[in-house]
C-alpha positions as CSV (number, residue, x, y, z in Angstrom):
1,X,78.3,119.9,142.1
2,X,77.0,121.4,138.7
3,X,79.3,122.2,135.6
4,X,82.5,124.2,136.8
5,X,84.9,126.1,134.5
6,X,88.4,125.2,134.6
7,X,90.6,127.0,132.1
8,X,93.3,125.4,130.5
9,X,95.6,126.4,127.9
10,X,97.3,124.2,125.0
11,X,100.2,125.9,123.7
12,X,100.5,125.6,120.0
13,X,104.3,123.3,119.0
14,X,106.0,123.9,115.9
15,X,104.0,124.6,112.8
16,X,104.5,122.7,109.5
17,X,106.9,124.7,107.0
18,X,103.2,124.4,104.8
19,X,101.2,126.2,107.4
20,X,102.9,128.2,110.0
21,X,99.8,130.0,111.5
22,X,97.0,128.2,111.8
23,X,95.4,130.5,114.1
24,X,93.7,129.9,117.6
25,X,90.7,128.1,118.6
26,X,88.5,128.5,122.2
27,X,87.1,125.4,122.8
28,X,83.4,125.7,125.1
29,X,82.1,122.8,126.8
30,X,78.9,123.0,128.6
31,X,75.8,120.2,129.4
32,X,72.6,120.4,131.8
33,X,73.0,122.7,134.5
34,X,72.1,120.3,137.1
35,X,72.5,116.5,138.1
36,X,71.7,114.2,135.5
37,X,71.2,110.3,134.9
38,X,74.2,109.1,133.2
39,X,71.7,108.2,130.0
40,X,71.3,111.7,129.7
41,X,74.2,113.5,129.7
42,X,74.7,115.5,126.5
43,X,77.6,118.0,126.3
44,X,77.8,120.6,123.3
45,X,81.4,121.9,122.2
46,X,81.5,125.2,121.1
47,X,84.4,125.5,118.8
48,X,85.1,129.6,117.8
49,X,87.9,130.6,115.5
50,X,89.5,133.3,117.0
51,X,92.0,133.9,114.4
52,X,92.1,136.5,111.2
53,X,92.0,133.4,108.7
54,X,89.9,130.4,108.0
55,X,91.1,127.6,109.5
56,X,90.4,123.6,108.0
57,X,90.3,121.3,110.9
58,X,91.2,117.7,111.3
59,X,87.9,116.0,112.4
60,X,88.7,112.8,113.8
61,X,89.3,111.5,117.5
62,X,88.1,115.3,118.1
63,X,85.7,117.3,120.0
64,X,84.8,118.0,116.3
65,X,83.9,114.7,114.9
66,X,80.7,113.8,116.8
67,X,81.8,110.5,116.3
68,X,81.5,108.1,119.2
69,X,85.5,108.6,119.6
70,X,87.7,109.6,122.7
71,X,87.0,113.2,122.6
72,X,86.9,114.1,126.9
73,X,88.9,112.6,129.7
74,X,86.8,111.8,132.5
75,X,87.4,111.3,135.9
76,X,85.9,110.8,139.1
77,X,86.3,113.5,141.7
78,X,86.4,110.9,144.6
79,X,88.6,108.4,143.4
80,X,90.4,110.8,140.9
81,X,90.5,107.8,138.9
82,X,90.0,108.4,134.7
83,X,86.4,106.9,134.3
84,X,87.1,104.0,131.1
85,X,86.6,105.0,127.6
86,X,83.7,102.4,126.3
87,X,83.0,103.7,122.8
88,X,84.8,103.7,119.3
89,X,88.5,103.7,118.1
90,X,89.8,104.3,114.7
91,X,91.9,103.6,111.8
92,X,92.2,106.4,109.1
93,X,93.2,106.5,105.5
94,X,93.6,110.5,104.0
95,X,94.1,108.9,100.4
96,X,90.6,108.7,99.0
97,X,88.6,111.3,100.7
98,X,90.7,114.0,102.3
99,X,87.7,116.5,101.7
100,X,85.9,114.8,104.2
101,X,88.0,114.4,106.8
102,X,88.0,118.6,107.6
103,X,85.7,121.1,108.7
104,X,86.2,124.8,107.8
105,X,85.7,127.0,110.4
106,X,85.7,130.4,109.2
107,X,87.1,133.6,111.1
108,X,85.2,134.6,113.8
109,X,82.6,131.7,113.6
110,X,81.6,129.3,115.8
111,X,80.8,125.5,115.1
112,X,78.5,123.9,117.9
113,X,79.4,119.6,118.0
114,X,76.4,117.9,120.3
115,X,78.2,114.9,122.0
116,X,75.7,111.6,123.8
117,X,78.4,110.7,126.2
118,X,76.5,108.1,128.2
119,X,77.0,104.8,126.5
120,X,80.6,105.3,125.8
121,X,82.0,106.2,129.2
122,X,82.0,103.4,132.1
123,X,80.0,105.3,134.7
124,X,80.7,103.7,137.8
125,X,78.2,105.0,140.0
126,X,76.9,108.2,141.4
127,X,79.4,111.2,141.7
128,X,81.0,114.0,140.9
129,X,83.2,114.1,137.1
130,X,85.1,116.3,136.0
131,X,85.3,116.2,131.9
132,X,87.9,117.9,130.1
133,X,87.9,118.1,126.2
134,X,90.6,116.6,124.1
135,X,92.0,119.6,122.6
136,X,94.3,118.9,120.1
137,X,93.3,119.8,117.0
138,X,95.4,119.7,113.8
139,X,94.8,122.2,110.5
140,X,95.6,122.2,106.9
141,X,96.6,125.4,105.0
142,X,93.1,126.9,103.1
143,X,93.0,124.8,99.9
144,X,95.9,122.2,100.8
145,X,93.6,119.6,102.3
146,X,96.8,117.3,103.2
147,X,96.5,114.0,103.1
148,X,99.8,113.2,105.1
149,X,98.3,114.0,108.5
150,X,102.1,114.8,109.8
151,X,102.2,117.5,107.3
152,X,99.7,119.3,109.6
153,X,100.1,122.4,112.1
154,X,98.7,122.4,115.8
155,X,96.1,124.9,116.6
156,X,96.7,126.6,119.6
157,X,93.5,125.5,121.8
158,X,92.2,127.0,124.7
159,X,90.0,125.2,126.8
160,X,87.6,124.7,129.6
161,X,86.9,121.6,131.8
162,X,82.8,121.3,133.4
163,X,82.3,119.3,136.4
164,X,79.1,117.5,136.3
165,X,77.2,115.1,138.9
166,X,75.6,111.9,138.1
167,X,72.4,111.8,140.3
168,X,71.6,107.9,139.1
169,X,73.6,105.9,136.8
170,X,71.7,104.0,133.4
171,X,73.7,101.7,131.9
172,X,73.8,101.9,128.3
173,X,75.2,100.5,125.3
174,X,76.5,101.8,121.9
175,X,73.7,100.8,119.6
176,X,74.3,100.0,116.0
177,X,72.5,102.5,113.3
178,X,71.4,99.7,111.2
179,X,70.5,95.9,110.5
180,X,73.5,93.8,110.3
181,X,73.8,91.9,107.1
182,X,76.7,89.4,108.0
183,X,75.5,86.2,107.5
184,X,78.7,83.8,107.1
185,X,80.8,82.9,110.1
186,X,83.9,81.6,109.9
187,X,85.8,80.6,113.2
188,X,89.7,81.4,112.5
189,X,91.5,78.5,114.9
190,X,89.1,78.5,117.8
191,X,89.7,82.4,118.0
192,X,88.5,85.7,116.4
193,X,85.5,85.1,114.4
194,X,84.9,85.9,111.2
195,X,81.3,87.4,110.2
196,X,80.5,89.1,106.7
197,X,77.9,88.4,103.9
198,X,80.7,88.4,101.6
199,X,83.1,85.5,101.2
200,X,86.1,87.1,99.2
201,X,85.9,89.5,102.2
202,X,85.4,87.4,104.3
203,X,88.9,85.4,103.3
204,X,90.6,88.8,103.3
205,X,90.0,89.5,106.5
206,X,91.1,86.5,107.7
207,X,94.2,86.4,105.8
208,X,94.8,90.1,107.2
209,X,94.1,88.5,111.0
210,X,96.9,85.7,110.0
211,X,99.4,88.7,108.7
212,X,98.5,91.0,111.8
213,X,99.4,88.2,113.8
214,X,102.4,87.4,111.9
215,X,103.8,91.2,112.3
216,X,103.1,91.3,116.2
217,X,105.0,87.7,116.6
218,X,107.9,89.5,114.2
219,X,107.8,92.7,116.0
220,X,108.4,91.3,119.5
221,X,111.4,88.9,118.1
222,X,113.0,91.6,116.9
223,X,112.7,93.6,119.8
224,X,113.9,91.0,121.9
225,X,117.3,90.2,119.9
226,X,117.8,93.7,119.1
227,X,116.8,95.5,122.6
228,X,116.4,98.8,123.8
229,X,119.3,100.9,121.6
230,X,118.3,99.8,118.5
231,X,117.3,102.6,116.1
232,X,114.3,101.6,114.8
233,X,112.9,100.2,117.3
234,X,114.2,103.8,119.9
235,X,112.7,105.7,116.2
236,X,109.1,104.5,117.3
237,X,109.5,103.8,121.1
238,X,111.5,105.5,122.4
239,X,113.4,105.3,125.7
240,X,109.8,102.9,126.2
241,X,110.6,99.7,128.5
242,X,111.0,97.0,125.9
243,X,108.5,94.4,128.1
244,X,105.9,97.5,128.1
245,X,105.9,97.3,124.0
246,X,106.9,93.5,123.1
247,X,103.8,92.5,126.4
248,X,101.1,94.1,124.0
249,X,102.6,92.7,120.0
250,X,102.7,89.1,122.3
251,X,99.1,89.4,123.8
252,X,98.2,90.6,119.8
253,X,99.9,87.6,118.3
254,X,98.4,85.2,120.6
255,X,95.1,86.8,120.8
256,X,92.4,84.0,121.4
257,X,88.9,85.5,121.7
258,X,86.3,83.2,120.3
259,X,83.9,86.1,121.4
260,X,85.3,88.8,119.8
261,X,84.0,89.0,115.9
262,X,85.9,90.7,112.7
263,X,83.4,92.1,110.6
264,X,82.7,93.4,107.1
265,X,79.5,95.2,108.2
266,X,79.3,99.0,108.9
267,X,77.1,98.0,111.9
268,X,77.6,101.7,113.3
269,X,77.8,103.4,110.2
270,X,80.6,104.9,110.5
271,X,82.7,104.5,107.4
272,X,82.9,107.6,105.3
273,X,85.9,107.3,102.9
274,X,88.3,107.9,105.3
275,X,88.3,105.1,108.0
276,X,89.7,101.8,107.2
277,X,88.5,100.3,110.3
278,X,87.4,100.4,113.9
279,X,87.2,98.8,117.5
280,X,84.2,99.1,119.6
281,X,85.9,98.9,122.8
282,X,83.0,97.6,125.0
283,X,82.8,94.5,123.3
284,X,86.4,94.6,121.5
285,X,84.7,93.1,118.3
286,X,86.4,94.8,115.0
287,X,85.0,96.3,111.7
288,X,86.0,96.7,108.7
289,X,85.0,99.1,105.8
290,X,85.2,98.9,102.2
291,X,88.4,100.8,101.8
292,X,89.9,97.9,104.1
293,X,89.8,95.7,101.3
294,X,91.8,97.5,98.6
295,X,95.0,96.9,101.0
296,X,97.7,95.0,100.6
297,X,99.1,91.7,101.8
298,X,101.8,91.9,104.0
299,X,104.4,90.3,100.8
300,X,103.7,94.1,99.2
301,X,106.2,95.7,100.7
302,X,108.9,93.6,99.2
303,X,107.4,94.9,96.0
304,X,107.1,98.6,95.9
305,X,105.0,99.3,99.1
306,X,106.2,101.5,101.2
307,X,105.6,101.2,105.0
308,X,104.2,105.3,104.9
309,X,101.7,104.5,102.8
310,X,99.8,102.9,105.6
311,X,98.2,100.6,103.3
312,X,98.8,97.3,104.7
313,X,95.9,95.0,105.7
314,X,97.8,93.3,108.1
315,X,99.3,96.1,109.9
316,X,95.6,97.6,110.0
317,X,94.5,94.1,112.1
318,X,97.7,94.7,114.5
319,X,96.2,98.3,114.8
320,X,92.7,97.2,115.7
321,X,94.0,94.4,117.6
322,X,95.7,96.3,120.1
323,X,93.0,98.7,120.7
324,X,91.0,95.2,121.7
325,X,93.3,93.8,123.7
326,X,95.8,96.4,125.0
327,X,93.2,99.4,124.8
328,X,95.4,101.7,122.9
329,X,94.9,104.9,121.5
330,X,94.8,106.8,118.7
331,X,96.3,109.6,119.8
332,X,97.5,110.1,116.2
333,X,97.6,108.7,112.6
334,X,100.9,108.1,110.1
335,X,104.3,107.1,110.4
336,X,106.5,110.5,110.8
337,X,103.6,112.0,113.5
338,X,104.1,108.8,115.2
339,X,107.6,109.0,115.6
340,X,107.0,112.7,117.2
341,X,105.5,111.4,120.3
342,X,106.7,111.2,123.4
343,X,107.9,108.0,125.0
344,X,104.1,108.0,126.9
345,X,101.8,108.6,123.7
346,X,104.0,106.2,121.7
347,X,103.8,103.3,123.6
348,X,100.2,103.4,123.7
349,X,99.4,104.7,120.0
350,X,97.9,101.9,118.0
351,X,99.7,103.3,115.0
352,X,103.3,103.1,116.2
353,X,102.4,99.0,116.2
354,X,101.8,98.9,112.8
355,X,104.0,101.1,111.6
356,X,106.8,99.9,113.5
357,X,106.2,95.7,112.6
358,X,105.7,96.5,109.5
359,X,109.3,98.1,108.9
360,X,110.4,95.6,110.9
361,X,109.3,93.2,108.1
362,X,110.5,95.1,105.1
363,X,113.8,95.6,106.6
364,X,114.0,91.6,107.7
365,X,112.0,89.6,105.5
366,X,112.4,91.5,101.7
């Protein structure tokens, strides 16, 4: 089986009172018109603006990006089983770089994104897939580049899935884009491992690992001794099962990998301004870029910080730690979108863990 079209349509939901038409976008996914090692496949999204206005896109954990992000679902036409997601997941800042964080697609143009799938999906063998885009893409108003991602409107999307088939599968792993630098290790209690050339960075990272921890063993106290109808805790879960949310802040507070290593090193180059961190999820091993280390300690937000602000460095660890040991999501970024989700999506958002435990602690501890 070649590449088959499968239309699909992503109604647009409520616009932001700053942007109330954003337009609509036709999202085109195509890749080699035969079967294929998995170490070849390439696909190319076609993104076209439809709409009578430019539209500024939201780039990350998109079809847009070209990052080595989440951007498809894949799944295995035997099995119908999703096919695991091997590659990259994020944490983003919008308060240094905003700017870069968009792409303008103007009306009637059409922006081609070429996406190397094959080292960060978990092909199992040879078979049919079926690969459907991510489409949800958010927008800011022309010349209000946002930095409050909740702010934005939804595009209205539509969108086609391509079957491929995988003639021989080539295992392949995400390989970094340059020499990494870290050169001191420090072992944090038999656990995570610290590695960066730096040592101030190095100790702030590790005191953000010790906070990150701290929030996930707060988090799932006060879950338990406040339960299920609690208002902050229904505010960011939900109608969630309290086990299914206090299982992943235990598993984060008692992580215990010596394998897995915290780094200061872009080893992937992907920082840009905008992400704090990420996870490669293949070998759950966590990096850190510069903007990482202008956060705050966890005390902060008895001082003026406020949990929105996103800019605490041990809620950032909690984030990356459950994407490493709960595989979370980012399916997306700031404390009022996170809220907006439905009980599904929030329960495995990485961001609804930090900003959750880190309320927790600023309504508890300050």
């Amino acid at each position: 089986m070649f590449f088959l079209p499968l239309t699909l349509c992503f109604a647009s939901v409520l616009a932001s009172p700053q942007y109330k038409r954003a337009g609509k976008l036709i999202v085109e996914l195509t890749g080699p018109s035969g079967s294929v090692d998995s170490a070849d496949l390439v696909l190319t999204a076609s993104v076209t603006n439809t709409g009578n206005q430019d539209v500024n896109v939201l780039k990350y954990g998109t079809v847009i990006d070209g990052l080595p992000t989440r951007s498809f679902v894949v799944t295995n036409d035997d099995t119908q089983s999703e096919v695991p997601f091997t590659g990259v997941k994020l944490s983003v800042s919008m308060n240094n770089n905003p700017e870069a964080a968009y792409i303008t697609i103007a009306s009637g143009q059409t922006v081609n994104v070429t996406h190397d799938v094959s080292a960060i999906y978990d092909w199992g063998g040879n078979a049919n897939y079926t690969i459907t885009p991510i489409a949800s893409l958010r927008a800011a108003a022309p010349g209000n580049l946002l930095a409050d991602i909740s702010s934005l409107s939804e595009v209205s999307v539509d969108s086609n899935s391509v079957g491929v088939e995988i003639s021989s599968v080539t295992k392949r792993e995400l390989q970094p884009r340059h020499e990494n630098r870290s050169s001191n290790v420090q072992v944090l209690d038999k656990r995570a491992v610290v590695s960066c050339s730096s040592s101030s960075e190095s100790d702030f990272i590790s005191a953000g690992y010790t906070e990150g921890k701290a929030l996930a063993s707060l988090g799932s106290s006060y879950i338990s001794f406040n339960g299920a109808t609690d208002s902050l805790y229904r505010s960011y879960f939900d109608s969630t099962a309290t086990s299914t949310v206090t299982s992943i802040l235990d598993a984060a507070a008692s992580e215990s990998s010596s394998s897995r290593t915290l780094s200061c090193d872009d080893t992937y180059n992907l920082c840009d301004g905008n992400i704090v961190s990420y996870t490669v999820i293949s070998t759950t091993n966590i990096y850190f870029c510069d903007i990482f280390f202008d956060e705050l300690a966890t005390t902060e937000l008895c001082s003026g910080t406020t949990v929105a602000a996103r800019n605490v460095r041990g809620g950032t660890v909690l984030h990356e730690l459950t994407h490493a040991i709960a595989n979370t999501n980012d399916i997306t970024f700031g404390c009022s979108a996170d809220q907006a989700l439905s009980d599904t999506q929030s329960a495995i958002n990485a961001d609804n863990y930090n900003c959750f435990t880190t309320q927790v602690f600023q309504n508890e501890e300050c």
